[in-house]
N, C-alpha and C positions, 0 to 999 in steps of 0.2 A: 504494500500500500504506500508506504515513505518512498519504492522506487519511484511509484507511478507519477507521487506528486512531485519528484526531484525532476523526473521527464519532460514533465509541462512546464516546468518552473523555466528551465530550458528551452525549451520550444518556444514559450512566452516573450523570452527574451532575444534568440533570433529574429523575432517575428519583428520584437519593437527594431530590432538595430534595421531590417527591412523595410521599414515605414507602415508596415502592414495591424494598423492601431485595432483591426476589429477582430483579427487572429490574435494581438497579444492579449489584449482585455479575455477574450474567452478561455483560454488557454491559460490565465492566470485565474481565472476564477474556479476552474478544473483542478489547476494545483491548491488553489488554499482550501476546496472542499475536502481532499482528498488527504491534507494535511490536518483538518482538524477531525475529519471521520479516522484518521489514526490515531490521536492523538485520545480521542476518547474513548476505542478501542483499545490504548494502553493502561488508560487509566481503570478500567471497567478490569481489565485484567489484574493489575498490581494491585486491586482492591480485593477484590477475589484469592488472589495471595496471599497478600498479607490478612485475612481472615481464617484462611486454610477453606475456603467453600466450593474447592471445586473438591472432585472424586480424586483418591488416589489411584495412579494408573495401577494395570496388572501388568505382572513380567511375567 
């Protein structure tokens, strides 16, 4: 998911140095969703953790 938005973060930024304003705008706004849907997927995780509330795997 952090690739995904490092991608567009990227792409966003060729697009601006291209002059192309309505590819960087979209393309930036792909990355900051995709940045804060990880970011509270981490959080949702490390909370779950440090509770111990997920299952312990089987080996």
């Amino acid at each position: 998911m952090l690739r995904v938005a490092v991608i567009f973060f990227i792409l966003s930024i060729v697009a601006a140095v291209f002059g192309l304003g309505g590819i960087s705008d979209s393309t930036a706004n792909i990355a900051m969703f995709c940045f804060w849907l990880f970011l509270i997927i981490f959080l949702i995780n490390l909370v779950f953790g440090l509770l111990g509330l997920r299952k312990p795997s089987i080996s």
